[in-house]
MOPAC internal coordinates of N, CA, C and O (Angstrom, degrees):
PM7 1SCF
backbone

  N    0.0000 0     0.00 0     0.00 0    0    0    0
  C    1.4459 1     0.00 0     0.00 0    1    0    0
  C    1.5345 1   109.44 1     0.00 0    2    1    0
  O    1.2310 1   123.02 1   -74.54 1    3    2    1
  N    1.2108 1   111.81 1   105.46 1    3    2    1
  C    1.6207 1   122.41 1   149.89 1    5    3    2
  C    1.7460 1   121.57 1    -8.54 1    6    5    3
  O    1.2310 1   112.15 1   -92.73 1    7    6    5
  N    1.1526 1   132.41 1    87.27 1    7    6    5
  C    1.4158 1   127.65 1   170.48 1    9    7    6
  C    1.8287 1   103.98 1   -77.52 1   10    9    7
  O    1.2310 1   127.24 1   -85.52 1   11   10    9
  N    1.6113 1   103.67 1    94.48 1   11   10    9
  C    1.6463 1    97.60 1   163.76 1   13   11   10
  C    1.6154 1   100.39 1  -129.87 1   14   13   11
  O    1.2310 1   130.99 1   -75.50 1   15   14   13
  N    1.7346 1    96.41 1   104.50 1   15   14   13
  C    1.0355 1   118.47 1   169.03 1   17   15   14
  C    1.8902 1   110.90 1  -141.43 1   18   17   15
  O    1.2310 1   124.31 1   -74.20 1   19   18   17
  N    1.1406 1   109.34 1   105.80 1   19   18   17
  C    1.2853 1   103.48 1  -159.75 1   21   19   18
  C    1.6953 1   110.41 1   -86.94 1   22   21   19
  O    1.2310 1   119.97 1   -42.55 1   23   22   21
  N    1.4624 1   117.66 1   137.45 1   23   22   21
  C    1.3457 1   111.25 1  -176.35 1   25   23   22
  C    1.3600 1   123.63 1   -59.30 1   26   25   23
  O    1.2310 1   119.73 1   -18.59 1   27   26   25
  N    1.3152 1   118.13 1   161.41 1   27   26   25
  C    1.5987 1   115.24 1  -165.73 1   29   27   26
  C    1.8522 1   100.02 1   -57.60 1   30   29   27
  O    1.2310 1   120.98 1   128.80 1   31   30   29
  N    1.3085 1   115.72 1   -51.20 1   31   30   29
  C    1.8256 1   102.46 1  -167.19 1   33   31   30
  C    2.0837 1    97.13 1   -48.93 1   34   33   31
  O    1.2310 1   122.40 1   121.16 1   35   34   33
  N    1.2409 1   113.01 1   -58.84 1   35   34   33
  C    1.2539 1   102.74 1  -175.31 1   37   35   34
  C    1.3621 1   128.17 1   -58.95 1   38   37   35
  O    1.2310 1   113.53 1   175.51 1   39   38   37
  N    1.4639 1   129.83 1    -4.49 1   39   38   37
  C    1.2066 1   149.51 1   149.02 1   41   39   38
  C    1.4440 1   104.53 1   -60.41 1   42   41   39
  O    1.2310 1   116.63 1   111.63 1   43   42   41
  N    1.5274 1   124.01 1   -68.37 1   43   42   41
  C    0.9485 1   111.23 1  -161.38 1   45   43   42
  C    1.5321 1   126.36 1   -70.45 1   46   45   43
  O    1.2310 1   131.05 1   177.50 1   47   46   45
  N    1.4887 1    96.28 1    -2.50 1   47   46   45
  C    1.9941 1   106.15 1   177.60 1   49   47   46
  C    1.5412 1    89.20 1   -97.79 1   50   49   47
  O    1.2310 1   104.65 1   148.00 1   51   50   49
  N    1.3818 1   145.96 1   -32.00 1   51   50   49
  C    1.0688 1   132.74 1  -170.21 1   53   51   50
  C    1.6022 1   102.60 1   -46.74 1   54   53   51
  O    1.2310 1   124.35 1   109.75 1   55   54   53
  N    1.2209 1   109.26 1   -70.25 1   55   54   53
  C    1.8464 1   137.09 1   153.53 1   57   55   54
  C    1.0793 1   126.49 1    -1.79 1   58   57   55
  O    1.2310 1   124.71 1   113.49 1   59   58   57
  N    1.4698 1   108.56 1   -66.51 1   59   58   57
  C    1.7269 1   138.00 1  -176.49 1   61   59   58
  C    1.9111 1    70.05 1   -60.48 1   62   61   59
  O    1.2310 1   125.23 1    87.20 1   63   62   61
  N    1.5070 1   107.56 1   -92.80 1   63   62   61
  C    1.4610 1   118.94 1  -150.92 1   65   63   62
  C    1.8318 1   116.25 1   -32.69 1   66   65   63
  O    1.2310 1   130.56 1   154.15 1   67   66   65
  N    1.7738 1    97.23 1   -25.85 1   67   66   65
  C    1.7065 1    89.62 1  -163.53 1   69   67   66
  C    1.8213 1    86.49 1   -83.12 1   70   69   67
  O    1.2310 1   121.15 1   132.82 1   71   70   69
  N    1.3993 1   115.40 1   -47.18 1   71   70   69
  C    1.8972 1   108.96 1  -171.26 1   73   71   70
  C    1.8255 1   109.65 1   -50.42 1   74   73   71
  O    1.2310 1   121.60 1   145.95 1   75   74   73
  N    1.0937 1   114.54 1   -34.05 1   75   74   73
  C    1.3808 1   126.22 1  -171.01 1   77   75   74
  C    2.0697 1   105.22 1   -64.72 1   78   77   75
  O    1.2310 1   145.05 1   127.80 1   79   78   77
  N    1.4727 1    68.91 1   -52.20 1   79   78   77
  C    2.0201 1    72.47 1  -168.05 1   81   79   78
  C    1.4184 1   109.26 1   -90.05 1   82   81   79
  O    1.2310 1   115.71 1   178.71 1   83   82   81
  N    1.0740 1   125.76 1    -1.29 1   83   82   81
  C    1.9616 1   145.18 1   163.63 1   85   83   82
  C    1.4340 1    94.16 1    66.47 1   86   85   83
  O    1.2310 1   128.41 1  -135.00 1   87   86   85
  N    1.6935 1   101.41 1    45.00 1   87   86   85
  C    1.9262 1    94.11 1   150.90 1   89   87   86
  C    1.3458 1   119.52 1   -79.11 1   90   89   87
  O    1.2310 1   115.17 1  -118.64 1   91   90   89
  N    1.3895 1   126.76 1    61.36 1   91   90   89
  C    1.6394 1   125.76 1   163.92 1   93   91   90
  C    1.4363 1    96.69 1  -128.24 1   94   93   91
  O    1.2310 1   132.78 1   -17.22 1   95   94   93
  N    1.5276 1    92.92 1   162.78 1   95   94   93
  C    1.1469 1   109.74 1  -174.08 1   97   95   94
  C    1.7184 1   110.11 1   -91.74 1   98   97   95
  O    1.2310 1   102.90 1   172.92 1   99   98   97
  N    0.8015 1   148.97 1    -7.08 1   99   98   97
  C    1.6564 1   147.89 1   150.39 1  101   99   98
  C    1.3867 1   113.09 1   176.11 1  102  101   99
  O    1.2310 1   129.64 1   -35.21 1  103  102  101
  N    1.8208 1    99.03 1   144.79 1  103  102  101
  C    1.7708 1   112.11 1  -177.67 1  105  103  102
  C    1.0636 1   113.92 1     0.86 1  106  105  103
  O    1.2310 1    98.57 1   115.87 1  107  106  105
  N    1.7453 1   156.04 1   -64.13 1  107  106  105
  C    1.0355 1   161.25 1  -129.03 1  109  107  106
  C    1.5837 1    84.42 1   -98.05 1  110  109  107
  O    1.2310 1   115.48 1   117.91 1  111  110  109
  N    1.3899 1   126.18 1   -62.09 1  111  110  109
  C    1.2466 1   115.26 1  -156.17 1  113  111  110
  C    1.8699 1   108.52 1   -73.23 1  114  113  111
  O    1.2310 1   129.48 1   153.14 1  115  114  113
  N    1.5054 1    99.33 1   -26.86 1  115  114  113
  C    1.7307 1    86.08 1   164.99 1  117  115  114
  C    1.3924 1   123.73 1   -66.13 1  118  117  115
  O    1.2310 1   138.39 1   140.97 1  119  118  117
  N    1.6740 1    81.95 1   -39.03 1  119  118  117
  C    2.6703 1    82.80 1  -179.53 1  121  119  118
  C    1.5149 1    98.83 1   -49.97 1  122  121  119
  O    1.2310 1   113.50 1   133.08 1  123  122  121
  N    1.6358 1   129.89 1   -46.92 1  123  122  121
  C    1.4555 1   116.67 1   175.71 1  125  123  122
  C    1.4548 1   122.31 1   -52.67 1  126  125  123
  O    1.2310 1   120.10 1   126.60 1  127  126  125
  N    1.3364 1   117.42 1   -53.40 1  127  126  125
  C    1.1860 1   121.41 1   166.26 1  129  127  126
  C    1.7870 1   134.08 1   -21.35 1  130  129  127
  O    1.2310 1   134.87 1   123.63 1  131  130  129
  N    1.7150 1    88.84 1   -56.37 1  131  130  129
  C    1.3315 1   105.18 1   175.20 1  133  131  130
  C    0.9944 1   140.25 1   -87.57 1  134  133  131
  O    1.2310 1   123.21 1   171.46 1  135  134  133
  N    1.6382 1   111.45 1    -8.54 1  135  134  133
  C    1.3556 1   135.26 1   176.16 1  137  135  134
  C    1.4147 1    95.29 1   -85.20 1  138  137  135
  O    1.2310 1   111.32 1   144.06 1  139  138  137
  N    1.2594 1   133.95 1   -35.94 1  139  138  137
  C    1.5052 1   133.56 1  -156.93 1  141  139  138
  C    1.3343 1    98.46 1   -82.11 1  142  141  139
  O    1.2310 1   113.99 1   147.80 1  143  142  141
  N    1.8001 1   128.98 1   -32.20 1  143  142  141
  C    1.0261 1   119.85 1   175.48 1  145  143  142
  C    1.4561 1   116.78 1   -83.20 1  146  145  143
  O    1.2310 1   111.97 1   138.77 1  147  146  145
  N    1.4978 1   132.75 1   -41.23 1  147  146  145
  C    0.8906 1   143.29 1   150.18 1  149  147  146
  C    1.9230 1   125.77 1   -14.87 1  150  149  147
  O    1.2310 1   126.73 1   136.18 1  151  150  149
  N    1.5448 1   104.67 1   -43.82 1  151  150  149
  C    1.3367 1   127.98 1   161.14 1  153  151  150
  C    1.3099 1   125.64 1   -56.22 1  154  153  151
  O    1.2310 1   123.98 1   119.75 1  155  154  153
  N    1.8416 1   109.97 1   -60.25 1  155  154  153
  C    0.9758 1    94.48 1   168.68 1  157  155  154
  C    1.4805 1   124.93 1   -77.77 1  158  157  155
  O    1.2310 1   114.59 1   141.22 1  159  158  157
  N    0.9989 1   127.85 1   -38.78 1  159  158  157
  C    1.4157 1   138.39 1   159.00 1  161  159  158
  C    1.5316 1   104.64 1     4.71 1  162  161  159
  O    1.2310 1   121.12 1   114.14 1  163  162  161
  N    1.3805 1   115.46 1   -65.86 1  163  162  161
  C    1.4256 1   137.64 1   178.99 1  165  163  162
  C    1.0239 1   111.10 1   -47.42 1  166  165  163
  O    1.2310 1   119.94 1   119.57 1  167  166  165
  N    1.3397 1   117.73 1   -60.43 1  167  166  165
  C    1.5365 1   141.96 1  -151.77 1  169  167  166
  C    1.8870 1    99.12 1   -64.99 1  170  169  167
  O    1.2310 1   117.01 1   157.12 1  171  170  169
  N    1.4037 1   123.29 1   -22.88 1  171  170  169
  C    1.2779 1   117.06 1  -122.63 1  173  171  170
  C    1.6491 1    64.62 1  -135.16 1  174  173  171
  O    1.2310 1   117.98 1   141.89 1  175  174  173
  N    1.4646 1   121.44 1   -38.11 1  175  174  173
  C    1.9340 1    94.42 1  -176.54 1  177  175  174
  C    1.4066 1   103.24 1   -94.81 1  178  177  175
  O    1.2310 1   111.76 1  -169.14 1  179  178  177
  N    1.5292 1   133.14 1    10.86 1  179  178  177
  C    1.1597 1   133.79 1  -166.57 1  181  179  178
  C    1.9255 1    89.32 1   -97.78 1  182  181  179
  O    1.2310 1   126.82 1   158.97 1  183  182  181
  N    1.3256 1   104.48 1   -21.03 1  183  182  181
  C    1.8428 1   106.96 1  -173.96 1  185  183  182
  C    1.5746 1   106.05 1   -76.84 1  186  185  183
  O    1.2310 1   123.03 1   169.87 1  187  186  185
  N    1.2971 1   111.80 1   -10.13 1  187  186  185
  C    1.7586 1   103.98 1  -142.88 1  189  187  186
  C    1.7339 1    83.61 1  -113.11 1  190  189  187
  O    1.2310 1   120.10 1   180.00 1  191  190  189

């Protein structure tokens, strides 16, 4: 079985890369976008 689960840093450039290059489909779906990175963002200096 295939493990595709990508770690949070590579998540979070997936992210960076989709808000940057405006692969969403409209305003609402970038505010998700950016909140989701924004989240983990948090998540990840709250570990360290």
């Amino acid at each position: 079985m295939k493990n595709n689960n990508p770690s949070a840093q590579s998540l979070l450039a997936l992210l960076e890369k989709k808000i940057s290059e405006g692969d969403f489909n409209d305003s609402v779906h970038k505010i998700k976008l950016m909140t989701a990175r924004d989240v983990i963002k948090k998540i990840l200096q709250t570990e360290l």
